[in-house]
VOGU-3710 file (C-alpha; in Angstrom, 3 decimals, decimal comma):
1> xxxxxxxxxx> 111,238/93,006/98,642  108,159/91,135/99,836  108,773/89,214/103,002  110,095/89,381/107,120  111,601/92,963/107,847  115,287/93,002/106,950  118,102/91,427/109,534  121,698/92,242/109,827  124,552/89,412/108,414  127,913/89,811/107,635
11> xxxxxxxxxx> 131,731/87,442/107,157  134,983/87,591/105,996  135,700/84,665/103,323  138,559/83,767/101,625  138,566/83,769/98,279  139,188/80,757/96,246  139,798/80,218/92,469  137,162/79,500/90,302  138,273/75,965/89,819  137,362/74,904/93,232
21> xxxxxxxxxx> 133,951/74,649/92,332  134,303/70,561/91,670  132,261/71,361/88,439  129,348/73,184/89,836  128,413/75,552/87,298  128,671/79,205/88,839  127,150/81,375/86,214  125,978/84,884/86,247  126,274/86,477/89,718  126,174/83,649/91,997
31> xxxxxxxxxx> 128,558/82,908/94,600  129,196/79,447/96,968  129,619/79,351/101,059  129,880/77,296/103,022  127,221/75,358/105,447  128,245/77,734/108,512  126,823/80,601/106,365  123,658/79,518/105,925  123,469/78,224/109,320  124,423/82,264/111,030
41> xxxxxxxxxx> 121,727/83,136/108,027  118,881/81,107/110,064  119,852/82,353/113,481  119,810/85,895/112,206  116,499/85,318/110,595  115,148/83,742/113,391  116,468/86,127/115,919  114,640/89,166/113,851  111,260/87,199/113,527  111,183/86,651/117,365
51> xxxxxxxxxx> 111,751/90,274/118,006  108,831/90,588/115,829  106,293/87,901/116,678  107,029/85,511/119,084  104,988/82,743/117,265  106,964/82,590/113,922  109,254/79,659/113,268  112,611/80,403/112,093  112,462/77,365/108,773  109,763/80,666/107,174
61> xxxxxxxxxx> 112,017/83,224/107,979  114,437/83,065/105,233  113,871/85,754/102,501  113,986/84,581/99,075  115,753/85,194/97,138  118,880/85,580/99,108  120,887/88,561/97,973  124,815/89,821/98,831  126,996/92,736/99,088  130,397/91,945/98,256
71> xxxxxxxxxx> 132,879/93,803/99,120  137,040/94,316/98,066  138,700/95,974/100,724  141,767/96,436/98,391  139,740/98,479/96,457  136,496/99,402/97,822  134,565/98,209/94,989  131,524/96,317/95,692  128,656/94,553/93,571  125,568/92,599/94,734
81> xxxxxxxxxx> 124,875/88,581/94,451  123,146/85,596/94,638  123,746/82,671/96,255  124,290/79,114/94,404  124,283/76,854/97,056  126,401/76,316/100,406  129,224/73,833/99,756  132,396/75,541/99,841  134,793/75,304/102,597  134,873/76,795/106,009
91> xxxxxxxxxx> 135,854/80,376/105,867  136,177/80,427/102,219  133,822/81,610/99,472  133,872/81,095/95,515  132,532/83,961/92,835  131,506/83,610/89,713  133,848/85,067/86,511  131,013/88,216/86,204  131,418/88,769/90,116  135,594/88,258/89,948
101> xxxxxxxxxx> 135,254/91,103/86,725  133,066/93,299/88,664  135,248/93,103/91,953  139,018/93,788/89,981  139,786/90,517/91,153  140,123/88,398/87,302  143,957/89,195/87,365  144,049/87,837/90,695  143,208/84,282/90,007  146,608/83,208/89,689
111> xxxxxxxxxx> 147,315/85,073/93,091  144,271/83,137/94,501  145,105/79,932/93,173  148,858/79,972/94,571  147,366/81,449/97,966  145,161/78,195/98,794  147,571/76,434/100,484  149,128/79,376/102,334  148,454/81,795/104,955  148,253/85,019/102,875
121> xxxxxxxxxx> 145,180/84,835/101,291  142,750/87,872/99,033  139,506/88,320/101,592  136,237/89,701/100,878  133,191/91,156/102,829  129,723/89,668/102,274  126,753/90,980/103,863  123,227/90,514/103,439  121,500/93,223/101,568  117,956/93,735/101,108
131> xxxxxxxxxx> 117,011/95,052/97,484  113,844/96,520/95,703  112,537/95,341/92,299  113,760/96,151/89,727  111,579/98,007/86,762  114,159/99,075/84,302  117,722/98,920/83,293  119,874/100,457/80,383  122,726/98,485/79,081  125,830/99,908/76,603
141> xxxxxxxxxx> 127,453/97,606/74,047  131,079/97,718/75,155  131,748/97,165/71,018  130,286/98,372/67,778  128,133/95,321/65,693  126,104/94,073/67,991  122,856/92,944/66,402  120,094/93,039/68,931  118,395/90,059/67,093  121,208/87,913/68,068
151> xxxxxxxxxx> 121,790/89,009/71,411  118,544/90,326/73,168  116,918/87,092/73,208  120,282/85,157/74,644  120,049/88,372/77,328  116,731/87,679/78,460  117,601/84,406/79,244  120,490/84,571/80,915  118,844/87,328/82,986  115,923/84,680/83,869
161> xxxxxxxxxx> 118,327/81,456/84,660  121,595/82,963/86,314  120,967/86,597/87,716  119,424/87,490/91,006  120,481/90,745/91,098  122,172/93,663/88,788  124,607/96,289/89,704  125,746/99,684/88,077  128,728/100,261/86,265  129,363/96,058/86,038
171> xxxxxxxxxx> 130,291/94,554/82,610  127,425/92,036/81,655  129,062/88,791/79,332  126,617/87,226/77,311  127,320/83,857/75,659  126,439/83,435/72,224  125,695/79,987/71,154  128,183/79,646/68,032  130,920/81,098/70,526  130,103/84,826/70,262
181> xxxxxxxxxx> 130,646/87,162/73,277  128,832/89,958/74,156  129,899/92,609/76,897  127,162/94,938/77,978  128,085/97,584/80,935  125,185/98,157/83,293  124,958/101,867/82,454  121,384/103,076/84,561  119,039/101,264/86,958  115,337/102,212/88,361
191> xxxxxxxxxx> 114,820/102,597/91,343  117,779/104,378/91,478  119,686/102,430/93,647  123,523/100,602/93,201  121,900/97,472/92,897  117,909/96,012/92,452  116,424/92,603/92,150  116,036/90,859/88,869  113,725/87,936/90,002  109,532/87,819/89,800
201> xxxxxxxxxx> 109,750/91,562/88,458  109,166/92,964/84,934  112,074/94,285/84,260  112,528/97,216/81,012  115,623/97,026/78,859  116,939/99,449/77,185  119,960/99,074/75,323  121,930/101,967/73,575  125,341/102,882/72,351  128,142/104,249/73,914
211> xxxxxxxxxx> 127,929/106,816/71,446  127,207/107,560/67,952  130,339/106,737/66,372  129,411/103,274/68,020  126,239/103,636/66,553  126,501/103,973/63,120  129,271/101,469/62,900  126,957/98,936/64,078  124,346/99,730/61,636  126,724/99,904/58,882
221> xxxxxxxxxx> 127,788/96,024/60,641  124,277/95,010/60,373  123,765/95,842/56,875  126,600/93,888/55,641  125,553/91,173/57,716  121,605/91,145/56,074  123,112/91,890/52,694  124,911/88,470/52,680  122,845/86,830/54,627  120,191/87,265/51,804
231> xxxxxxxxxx> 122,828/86,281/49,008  123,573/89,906/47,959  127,389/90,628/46,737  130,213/89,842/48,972  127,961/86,725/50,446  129,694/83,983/51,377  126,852/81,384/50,603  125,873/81,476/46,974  122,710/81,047/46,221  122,061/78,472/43,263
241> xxxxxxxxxx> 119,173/77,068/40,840  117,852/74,143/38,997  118,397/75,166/36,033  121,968/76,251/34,911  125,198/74,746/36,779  127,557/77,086/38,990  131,827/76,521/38,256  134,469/77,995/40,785  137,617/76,731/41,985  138,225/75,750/45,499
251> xxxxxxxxxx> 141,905/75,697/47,592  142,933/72,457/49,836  141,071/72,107/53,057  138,353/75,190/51,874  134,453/74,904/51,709  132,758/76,757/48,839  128,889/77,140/50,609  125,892/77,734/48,361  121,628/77,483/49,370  119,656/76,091/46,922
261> xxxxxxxxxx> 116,175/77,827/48,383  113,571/76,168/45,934  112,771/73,062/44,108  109,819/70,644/43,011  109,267/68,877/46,316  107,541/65,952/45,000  110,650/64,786/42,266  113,715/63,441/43,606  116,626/66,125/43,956  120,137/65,674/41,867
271> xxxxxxxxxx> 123,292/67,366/43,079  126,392/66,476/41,344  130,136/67,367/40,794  131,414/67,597/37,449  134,400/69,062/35,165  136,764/68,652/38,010  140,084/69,057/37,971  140,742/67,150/40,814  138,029/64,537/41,474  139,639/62,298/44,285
281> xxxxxxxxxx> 139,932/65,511/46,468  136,333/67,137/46,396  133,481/65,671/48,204  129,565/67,214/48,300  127,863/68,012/51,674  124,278/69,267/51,990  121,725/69,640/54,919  118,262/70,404/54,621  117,769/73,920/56,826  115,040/73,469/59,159
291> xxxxxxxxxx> 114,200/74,373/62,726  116,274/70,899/63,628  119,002/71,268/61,325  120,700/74,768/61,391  124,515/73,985/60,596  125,971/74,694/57,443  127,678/70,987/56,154  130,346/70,467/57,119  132,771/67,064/57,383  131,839/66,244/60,803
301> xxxxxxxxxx> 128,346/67,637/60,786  126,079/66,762/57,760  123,171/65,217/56,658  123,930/63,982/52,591  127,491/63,771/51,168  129,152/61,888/48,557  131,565/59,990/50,968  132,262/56,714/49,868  134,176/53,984/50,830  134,835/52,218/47,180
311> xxxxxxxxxx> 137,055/53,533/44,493  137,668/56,837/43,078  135,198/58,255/40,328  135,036/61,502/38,061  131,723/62,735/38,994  130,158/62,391/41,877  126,399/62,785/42,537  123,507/62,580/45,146  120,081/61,896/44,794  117,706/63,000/47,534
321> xxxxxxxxxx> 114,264/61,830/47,618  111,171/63,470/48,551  110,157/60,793/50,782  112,984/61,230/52,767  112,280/62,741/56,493  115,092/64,594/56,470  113,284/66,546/53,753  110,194/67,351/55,819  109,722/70,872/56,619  112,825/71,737/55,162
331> xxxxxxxxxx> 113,255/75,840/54,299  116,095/75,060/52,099  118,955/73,366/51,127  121,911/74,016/52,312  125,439/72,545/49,974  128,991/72,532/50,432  131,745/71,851/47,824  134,680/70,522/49,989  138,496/70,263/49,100  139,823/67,525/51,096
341> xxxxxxxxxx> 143,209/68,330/52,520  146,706/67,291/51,466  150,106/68,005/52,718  151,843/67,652/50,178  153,025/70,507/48,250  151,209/69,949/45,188  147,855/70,481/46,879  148,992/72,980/49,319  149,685/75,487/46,273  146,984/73,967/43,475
351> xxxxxxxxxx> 143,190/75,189/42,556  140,608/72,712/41,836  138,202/73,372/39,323  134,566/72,119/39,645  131,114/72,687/38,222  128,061/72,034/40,599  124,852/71,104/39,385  121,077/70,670/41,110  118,531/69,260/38,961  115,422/67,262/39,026
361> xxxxxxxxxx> 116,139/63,511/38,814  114,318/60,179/37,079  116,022/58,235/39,138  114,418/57,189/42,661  115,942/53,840/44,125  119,321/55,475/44,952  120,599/58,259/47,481  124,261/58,114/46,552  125,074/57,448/42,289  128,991/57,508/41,789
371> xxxxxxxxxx> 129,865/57,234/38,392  132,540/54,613/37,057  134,825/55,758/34,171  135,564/52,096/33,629  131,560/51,485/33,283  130,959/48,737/30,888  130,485/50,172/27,015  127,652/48,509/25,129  128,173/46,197/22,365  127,366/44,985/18,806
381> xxxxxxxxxx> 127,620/41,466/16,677  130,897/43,363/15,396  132,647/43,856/18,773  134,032/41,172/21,075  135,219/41,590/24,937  139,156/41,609/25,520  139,572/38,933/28,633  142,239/40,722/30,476  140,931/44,192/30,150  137,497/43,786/29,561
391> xxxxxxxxxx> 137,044/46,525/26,810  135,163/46,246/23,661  137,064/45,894/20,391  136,595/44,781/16,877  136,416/41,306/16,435  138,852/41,174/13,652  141,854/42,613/15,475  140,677/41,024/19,081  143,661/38,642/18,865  146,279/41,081/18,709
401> xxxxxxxxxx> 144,947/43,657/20,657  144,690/40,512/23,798  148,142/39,645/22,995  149,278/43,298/23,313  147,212/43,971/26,305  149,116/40,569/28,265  151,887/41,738/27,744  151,863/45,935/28,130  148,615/45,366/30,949  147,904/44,452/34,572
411> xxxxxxxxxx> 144,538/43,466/35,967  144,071/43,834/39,087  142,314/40,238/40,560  140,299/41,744/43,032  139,027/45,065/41,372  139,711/44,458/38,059  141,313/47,696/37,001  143,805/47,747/34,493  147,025/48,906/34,624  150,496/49,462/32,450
421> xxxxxxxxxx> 153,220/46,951/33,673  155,764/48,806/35,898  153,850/51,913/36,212  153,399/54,582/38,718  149,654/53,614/38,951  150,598/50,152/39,849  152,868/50,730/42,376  150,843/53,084/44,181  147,321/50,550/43,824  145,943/49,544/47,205
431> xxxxxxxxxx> 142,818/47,998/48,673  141,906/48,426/52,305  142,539/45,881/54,319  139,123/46,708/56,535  136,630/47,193/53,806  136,303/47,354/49,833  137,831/50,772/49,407  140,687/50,977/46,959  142,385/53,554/44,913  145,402/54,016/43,012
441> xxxxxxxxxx> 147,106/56,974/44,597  148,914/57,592/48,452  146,504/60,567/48,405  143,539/58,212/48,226  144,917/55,835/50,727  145,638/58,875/53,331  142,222/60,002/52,885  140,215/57,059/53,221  142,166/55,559/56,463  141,339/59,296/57,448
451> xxxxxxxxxx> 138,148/59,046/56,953  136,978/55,465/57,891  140,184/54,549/60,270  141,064/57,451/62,496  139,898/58,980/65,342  136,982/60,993/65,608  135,636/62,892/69,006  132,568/64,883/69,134  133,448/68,592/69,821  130,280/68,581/72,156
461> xxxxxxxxxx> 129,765/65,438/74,640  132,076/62,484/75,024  131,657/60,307/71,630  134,303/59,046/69,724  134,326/56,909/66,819  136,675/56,032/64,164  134,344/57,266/60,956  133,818/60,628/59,949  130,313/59,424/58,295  129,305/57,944/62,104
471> xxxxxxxxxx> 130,103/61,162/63,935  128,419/63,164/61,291  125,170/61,120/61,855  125,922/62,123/65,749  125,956/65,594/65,215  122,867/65,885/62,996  120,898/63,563/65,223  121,309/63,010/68,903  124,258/65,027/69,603  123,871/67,541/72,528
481> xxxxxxxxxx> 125,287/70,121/71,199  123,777/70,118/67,771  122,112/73,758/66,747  118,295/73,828/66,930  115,695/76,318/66,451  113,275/76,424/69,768  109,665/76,718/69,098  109,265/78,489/72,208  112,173/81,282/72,990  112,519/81,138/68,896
491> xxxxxxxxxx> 116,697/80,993/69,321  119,398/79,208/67,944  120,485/77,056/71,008  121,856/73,459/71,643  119,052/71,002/71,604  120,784/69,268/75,268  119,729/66,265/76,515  120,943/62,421/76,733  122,499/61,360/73,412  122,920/57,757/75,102
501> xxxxxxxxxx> 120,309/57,132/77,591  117,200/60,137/76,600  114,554/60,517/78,775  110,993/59,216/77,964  109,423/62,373/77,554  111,548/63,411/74,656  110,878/60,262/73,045  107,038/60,621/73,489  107,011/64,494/72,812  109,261/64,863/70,070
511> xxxxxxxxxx> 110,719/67,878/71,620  114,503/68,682/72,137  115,304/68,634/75,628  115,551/72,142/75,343  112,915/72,619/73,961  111,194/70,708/77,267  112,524/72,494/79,769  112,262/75,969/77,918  108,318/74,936/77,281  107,967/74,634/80,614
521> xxxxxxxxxx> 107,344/78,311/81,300  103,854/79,461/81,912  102,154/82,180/79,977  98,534/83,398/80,082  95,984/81,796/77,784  94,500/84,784/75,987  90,759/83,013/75,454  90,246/81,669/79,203  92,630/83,493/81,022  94,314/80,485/82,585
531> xxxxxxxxxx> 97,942/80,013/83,490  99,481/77,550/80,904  102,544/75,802/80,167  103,811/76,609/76,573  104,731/73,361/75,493  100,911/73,136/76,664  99,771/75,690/74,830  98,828/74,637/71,183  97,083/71,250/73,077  94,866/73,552/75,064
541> xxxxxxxxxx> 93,860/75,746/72,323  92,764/72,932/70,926  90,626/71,882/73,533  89,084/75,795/72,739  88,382/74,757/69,108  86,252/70,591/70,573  84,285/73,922/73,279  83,286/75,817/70,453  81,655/72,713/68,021  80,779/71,038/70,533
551> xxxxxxxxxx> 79,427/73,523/73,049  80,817/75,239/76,098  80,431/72,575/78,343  80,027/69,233/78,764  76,861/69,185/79,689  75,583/70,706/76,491  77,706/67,818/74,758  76,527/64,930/76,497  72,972/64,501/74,219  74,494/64,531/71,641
561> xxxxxxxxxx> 77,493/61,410/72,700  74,855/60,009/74,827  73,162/58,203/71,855  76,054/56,989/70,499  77,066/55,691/73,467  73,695/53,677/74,304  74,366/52,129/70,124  77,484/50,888/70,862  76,524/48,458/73,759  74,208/46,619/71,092
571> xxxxxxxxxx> 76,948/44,523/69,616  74,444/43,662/66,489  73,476/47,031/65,686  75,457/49,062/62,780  76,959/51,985/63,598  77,368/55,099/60,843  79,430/57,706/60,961  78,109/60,785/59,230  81,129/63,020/57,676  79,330/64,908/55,393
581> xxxxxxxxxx> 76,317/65,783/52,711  78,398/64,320/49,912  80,047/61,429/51,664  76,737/59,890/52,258  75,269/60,279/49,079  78,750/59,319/47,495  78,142/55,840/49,771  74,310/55,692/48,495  75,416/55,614/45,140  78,398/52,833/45,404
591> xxxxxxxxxx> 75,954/51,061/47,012  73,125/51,085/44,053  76,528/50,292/41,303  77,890/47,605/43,870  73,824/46,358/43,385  74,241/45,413/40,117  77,354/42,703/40,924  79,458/43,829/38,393  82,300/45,531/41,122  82,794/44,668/45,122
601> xxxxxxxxxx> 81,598/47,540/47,121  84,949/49,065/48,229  85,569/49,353/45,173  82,278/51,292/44,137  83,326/53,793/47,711  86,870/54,386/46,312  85,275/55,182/42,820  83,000/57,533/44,615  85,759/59,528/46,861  87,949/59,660/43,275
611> xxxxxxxxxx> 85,191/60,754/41,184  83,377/62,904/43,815  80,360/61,067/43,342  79,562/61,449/40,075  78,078/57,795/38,983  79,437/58,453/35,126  82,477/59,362/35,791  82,204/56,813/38,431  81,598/53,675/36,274  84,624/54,703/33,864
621> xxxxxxxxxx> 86,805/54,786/36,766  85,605/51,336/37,720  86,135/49,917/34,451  89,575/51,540/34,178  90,692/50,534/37,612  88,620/47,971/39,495  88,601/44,357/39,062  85,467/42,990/38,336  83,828/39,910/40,036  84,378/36,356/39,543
//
């Protein structure tokens, strides 16, 4: 360790529960003490530099980083730290969960927790240790089916943002960002020491099994894992076509996932539920996959879905147009069939048939088409309208088929369905009282109140809202804890940040919050050598790209602006812009065809950039296309 020769420090602390931190996050192997600490830490320091020079100062005499030995005199087992900050309480000191594993001490949280307020309490010795750089370290799974392109990236970080130090034989707990946990057991460090330094070092990392048993059920692991992942048998996600339909059958509350990878990007998109056996119960959710949308769809987390708060229909179907920015970038499309839940024991036990369809579609003013069984039919000079049912019927038996329907039929007033006098389907019709939903089943009724009436809280910051289709927008949008793809450590991570107040930067960068603070690492620019930030990066390799057509410097660049410059302070004087060979004969020529006052000059230049200047196949675009004067 660079810095002051060591110094000699050492306490007893009590040792409180984790929960006493008052929030402060205490990750990796930090620990908390309190202000006295820190203050016996400076008059150590300061105490050793004097010895050593009596013109030092004892505010430089602090190493940095600060690193701990902690020791359990219950058991004699020890591990190295960090410090987090010194706010805890006099005499007391709080660990992180890695430290409390390391120690023996996570069964003794309860023991700690009911020893606060009395006088036998679980103490540990600290001192302050001194230790070398580390250069390499092997870690062992602790389980079989551990990819390493899931979890070395997520190690690497954690490494950089909550370790100062690592120690042999301690369990490593790695936090996966869909919930996974990974234990890796600090098997070998170099130098060979109990403990090295983790911070401004390159550190090596090996990791292997435990042994090969371990091994090979991983890779077998793996290979399942790719298999599906790439839509081979026993996949979960089906992958799907344009141009034949998938059928299946779905149980209550179940998702049936499919990818549709590839389509014409310029037409408008069709998905759409037919044949189903159950239409009030399935609903259609898809999300475009793209390095800001990572999710499968789900009912609180979505992008397109066939939600709607009218009546019931038999097929359901969206339309999703290429102009839509959702659609930008997008790798593929990702679908869900969904079987909305029912208590009762007629769902609980039943199937529901569907077919699923993705084609191209004509139609491009709509985003959501639900189809109406009750859809007027159309008509001939032999039909005539019934008045209380509004069908279509022959005109010759229209009397008796209206007095038959008064008498045998309801109508609805407000939605105008129809309906047999004393029926089931009557006595079960409702229309929301908060919107124009309506239905004609308790199933219906449940599942829209559900749906556009309950209570809704995000699973990942404090929003609530009483719509499913609201905190689905949160999710897929502004959410914290939606799934993103970072540009710069290239994992699957939360994209943070402000949903309600963001700061400016990530408005003007249109980067993630995550993706800000992770870009603000520094690599090495490999054309000038310089130190720059990566968010920085792709902007300064442009600046490369203006050195090299313009010259190296701006000195050789400065004849050639200069003239410009002196051009534009004369106010009368034109000013061209030459783009190319072809441009400006392309503008000569408009200009000899605008000559002859037949078509308005813009006209002649659009006729020229269409035709590639070409002044026959010029003029026929004019006179197909271009008004002419007067």
């Amino acid at each position: 360790m660079d810095g002051p020769a060591a110094f000699k420090w050492q306490g007893n602390f009590a040792l409180l529960p984790l929960e006493a931190s008052s929030g402060i996050s205490l990750d990796g192997d930090k620990i908390i003490l309190p202000q006295s600490a820190l203050e016996q830490l400076l008059a150590a320091a300061a105490s050793q530099a004097i010895l050593q020079d009596s013109h030092t100062t004892s505010s430089s005499q602090l190493p940095n980083p600060l690193t701990f030995r902690l020791v359990n005199p219950a058991t004699n087992k020890a591990v190295y730290a960090g410090i987090r900050e010194f706010s805890a309480p006099e005499g007391t000191v709080i660990l992180s969960s890695y430290l409390l594993g390391a120690l023996g001490l996570v069964a003794d949280q309860d023991l700690a927790k009911k020893s606060y307020s009395t006088d036998v309490q679980i103490h540990l010795d600290i001192y302050y240790a001194t230790l070398q750089k580390g250069t390499y370290a092997r870690l062992r799974p602790l389980e079989a089916g551990y990819n390493p392109d899931d979890w070395r990236p997520l190690l690497e970080r954690q490494l950089r943002q909550n370790f100062t130090s690592l120690t042999t034989n301690a369990t490593m707990i790695v936090h996966g960002v869909r919930g996974e946990v990974f234990q890796l057991l600090v098997d070998k460090l170099l130098p060979e020491a109990e403990g090295v330094c983790v911070v401004d070092t390159d550190l090596e990392v090996d990791i292997e099994a435990l042994d090969e048993e371990q091994a090979r059920e991983t890779l077998r692991q793996v290979a399942d894992t790719y298999r599906q992942a790439n839509g081979h048998v026993g996949s979960k996600t089906r992958s799907i076509d344009i141009w034949k339909p998938v059928s299946g059958n779905i149980s209550s509350g179940s998702y049936a996932d499919f990818t549709l990878p590839s389509w014409d990007r310029s037409q408008p998109l069709q998905l759409s539920l037919s044949s189903m056996s159950d239409a009030e119960a399935l609903e259609i959710f898809a999300t475009p996959k793209s390095n800001y949308q990572r999710a499968l769809p789900r009912t609180t987390e979505h992008v397109f879905s066939t939600i709607d708060s009218t009546g019931p229909s038999p097929s359901k179907s969206i339309i999703i147009l290429p102009t839509n920015v959702e659609m930008e970038e997008a790798e593929s499309l990702l679908i869900s069939v969904y079987a909305y839940p029912d208590h009762t024991a007629k769902m609980a036990d039943s199937s529901i048939e569907y077919t699923l369809r993705a084609q191209m579609s004509m139609k491009s003013n709509h985003e959501v088409v639900i189809d109406d069984a009750t859809r007027t039919k159309g008509n001939d000079e032999n039909e005539a309208q019934c008045m209380n049912c509004r069908q279509w019927v022959p005109k010759q038996s229209l009397i008796l088929h209206e007095n038959f329907c008064r008498r045998n039929n309801c109508v609805c007033p407000k939605c105008g369905s129809v309906f047999k006098r004393d029926s089931d389907q009557l006595a079960a019709h409702w229309h929301c009282e908060h919107d124009e939903a309506y239905g004609s089943t308790p199933y219906g009724k449940r599942k829209h109140d559900d749906i556009f009436h309950g209570s809704w809280l995000c699973p990942s910051c404090p929003y609530q809202t009483n719509s499913l289709v609201d905190l689905a927008r949160h999710r897929t949008t502004v959410c914290p804890g939606k799934i993103i793809l970072c540009q710069f450590c290239h994992l699957e991570v939360p994209q943070e940040g402000d949903p309600v107040n963001p700061s400016p930067e990530v408005i003007l960068s249109g980067l993630t919050a995550h993706e800000l603070a992770d870009g603000a690492r520094t690599t090495e620019c490999h054309l000038c050598d310089k130190i720059i930030k990566l968010k920085d990066m792709q902007t300064h390799l442009k600046h490369h790209e203006l050195d090299k057509a313009l010259g190296s410097s701006a000195q050789s660049a400065l004849p050639r602006v200069k003239p410009l410059v002196t051009t534009c302070l004369d106010l009368e004087t034109p000013v061209f812009f030459c783009v190319d060979e072809q441009s400006q004969s392309g503008r000569k020529l408009a200009g000899m065809i605008a000559s002859e006052g037949v078509w308005d000059l813009a006209w002649c230049i659009a006729a020229a950039e269409a035709e590639k200047s070409n002044a026959d196949s010029m003029r026929e675009w004019l006179q197909a296309w271009a008004p002419r004067k007067g």
